[in-house]
C-alpha positions as CSV (number, residue, x, y, z in Angstrom):
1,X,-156.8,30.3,126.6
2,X,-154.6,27.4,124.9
3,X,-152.6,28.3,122.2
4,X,-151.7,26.0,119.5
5,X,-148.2,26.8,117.5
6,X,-147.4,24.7,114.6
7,X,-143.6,24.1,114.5
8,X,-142.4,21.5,111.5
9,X,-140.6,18.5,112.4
10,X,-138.1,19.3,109.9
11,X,-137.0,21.9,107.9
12,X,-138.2,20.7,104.0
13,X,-136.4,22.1,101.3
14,X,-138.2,23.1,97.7
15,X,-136.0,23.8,94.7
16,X,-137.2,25.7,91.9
17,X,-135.9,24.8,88.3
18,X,-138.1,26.0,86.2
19,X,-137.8,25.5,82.2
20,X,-140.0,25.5,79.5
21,X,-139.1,24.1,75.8
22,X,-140.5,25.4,73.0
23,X,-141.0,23.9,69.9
24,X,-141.9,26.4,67.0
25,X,-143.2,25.2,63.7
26,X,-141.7,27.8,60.7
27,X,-143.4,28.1,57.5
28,X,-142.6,29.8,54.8
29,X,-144.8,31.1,52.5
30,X,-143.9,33.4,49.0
31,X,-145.7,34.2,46.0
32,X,-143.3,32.7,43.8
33,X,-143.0,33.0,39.6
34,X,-141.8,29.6,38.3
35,X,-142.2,30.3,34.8
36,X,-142.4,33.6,33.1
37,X,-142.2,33.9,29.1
38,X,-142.5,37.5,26.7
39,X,-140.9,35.4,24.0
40,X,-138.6,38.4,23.6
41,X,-136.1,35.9,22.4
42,X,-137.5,34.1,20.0
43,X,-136.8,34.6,16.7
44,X,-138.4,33.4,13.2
45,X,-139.8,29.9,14.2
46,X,-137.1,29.5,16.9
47,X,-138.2,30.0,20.2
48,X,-137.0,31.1,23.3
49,X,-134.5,28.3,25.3
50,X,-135.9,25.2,26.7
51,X,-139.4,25.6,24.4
52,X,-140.3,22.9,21.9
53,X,-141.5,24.2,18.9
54,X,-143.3,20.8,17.1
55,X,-145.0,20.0,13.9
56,X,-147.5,17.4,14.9
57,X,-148.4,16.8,11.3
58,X,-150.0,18.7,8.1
59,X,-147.9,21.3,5.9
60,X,-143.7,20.7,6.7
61,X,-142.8,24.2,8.1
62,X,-145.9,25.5,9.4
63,X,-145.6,26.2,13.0
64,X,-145.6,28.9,15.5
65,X,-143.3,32.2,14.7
66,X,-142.1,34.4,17.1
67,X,-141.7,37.3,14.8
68,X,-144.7,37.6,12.7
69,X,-146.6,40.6,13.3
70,X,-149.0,40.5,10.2
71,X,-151.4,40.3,12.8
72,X,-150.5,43.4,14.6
73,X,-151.8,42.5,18.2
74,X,-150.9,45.2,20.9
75,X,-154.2,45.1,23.5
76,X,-154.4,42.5,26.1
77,X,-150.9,42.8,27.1
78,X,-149.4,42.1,23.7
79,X,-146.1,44.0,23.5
80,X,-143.0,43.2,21.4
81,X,-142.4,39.8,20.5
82,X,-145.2,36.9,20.8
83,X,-145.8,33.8,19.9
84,X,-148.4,33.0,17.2
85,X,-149.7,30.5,14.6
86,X,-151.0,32.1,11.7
87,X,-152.8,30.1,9.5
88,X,-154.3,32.7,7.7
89,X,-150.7,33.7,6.6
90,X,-149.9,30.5,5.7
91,X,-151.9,30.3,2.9
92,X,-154.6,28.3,0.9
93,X,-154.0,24.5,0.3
94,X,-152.2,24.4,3.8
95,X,-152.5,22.7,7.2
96,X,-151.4,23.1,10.5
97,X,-151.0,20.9,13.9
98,X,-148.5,22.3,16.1
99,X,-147.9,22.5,20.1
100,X,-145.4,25.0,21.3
101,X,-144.2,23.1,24.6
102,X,-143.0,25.2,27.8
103,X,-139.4,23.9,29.7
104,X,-140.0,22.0,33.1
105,X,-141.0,23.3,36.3
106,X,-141.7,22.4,39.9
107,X,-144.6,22.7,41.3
108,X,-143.5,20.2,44.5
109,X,-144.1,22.6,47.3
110,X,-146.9,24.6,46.1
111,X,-150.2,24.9,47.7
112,X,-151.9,27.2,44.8
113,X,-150.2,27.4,41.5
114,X,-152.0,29.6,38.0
115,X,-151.3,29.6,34.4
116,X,-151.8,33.0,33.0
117,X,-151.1,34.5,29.1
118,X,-152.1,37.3,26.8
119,X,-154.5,35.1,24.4
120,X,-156.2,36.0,21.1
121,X,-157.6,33.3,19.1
122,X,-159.5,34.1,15.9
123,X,-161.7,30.8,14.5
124,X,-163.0,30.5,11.1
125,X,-164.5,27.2,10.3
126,X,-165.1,23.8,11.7
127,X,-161.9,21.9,12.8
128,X,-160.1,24.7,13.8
129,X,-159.2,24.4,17.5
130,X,-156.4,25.8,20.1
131,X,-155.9,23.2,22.8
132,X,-154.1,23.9,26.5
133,X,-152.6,21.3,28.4
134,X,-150.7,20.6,31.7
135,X,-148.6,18.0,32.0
136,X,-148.0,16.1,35.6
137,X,-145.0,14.2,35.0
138,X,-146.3,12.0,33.5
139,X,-149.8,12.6,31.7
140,X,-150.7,15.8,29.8
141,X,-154.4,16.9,30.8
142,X,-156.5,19.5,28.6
143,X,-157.1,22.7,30.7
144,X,-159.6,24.6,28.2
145,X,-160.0,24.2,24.3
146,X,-161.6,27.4,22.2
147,X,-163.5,26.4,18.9
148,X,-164.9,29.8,18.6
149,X,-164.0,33.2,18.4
150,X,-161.7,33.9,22.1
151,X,-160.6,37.3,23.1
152,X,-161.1,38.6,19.7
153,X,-161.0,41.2,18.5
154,X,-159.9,42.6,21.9
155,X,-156.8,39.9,23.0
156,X,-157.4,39.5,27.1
157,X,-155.1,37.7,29.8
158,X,-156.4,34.0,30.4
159,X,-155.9,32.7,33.9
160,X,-157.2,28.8,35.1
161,X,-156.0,27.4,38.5
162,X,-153.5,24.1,37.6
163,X,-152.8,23.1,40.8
164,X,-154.5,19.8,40.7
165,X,-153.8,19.0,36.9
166,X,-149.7,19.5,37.7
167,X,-150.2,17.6,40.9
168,X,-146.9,18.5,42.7
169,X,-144.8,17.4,40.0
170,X,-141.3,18.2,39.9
171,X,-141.1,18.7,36.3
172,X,-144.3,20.1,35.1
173,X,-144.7,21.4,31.9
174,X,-147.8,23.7,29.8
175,X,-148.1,23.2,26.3
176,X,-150.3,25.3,23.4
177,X,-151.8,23.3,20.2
178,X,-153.1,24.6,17.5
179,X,-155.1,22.8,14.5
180,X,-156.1,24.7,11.4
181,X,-156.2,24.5,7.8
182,X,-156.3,27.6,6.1
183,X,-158.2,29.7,9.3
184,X,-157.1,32.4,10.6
185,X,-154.6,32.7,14.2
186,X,-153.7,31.9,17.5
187,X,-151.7,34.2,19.4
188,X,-149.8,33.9,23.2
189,X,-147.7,36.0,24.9
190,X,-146.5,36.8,28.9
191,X,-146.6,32.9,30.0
192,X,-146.7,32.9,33.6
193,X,-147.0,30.2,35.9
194,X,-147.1,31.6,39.5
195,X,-148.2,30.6,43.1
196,X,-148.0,30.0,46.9
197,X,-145.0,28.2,48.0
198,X,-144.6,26.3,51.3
199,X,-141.2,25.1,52.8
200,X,-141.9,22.1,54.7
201,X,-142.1,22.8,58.6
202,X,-139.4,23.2,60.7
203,X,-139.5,22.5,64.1
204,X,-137.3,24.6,66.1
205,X,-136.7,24.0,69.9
206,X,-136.1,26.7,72.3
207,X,-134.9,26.0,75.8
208,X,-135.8,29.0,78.2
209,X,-134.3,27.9,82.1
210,X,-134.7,30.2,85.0
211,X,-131.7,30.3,87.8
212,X,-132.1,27.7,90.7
213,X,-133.7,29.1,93.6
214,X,-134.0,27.1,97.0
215,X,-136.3,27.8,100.1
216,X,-136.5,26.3,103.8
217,X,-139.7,26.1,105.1
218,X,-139.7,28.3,108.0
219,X,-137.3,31.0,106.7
220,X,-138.8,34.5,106.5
């Protein structure tokens, strides 16, 4: 019986280095409040800081008040201060067109973004209207516009998805117009603007290495 024995010609050597890189991607993602208005601050027809308070045109003086509870609205989240527009107060032989104008915000790294406020609006008669708008930086586009009767004579919390209408501006703004002459209200209150945030990725390496090993063919 012939045996065969296999015997190598040289003795080969293997090193072992093993590493592995890792590169993790890091998000981060928050519900994040970017504006938030009870109007607690505002007093008279002086509103809170950073709010434009505008008469567009009609009666010199009529515009939203921040401390006018004639109206006394306390459902729907009302509570303290709020702004409204009450033409109804303002009398007979009046007018009013007036927007009540939020400060900037930005909406750049935001992947859902909502406007929500406590809302009553009581209508009366043709032409009376209470506009919402968005502005993008650098057009204003109208998010809803009641001509009727709107969460009254129970006020509700109104909520519309402006992600698209701010458009990742940087300095996004809301703004509230009401039109009336000799109707009845419009009345706001809690203005929040709220979404998703997401940082931009970061990509973070990781370097694992194992210690060098080396074995000779042949060894046990």
């Amino acid at each position: 019986l012939k045996q065969y024995f296999m015997t190598p010609k040289s003795k080969s050597k293997w090193l072992f280095m093993p590493f592995i890189i890792l590169f993790i991607s890091l998000n981060s993602y928050s519900q994040t409040i970017i504006l938030n208005e009870d109007f607690s601050t505002g007093s008279g027809k002086t509103p809170p800081s950073g709010w434009n308070n505008v008469l567009n045109s009609g009666t010199a003086g009529q515009i939203w008040n921040f401390t006018d509870t004639t109206p006394a609205i306390t459902d729907g989240d009302f509570n303290g201060n709020y702004a409204i527009l009450d033409s109804d107060g303002y009398g007979n032989a009046s007018s009013q067109n007036a927007t009540l104008t939020s400060p900037t915000f930005d909406t750049s790294t935001f992947t859902s973004l909502e406007l929500s406020f406590s809302n009553q609006f009581r209508f009366y008669a043709t032409g009376e209207s209470a506009r919402i708008e968005v502005f993008n930086g650098s057009n204003w586009t109208t998010i809803d516009t009641y001509t009727t009767n709107t969460d009254y004579p129970t006020s509700a919390v109104r909520t519309y998805n402006i992600l698209a209408a701010t458009n990742g501006a940087t300095n996004a703004r809301v703004r509230f117009t009401y039109i009336g002459a000799w109707g009845y209200w419009w009345a706001i209150d809690n203005v929040k603007v709220e979404g998703t945030s997401s940082v931009a990725p970061t990509r973070i390496p990781i370097t694992i290495t194992a210690d060098a090993k080396s074995k000779e063919f042949g060894d046990a």
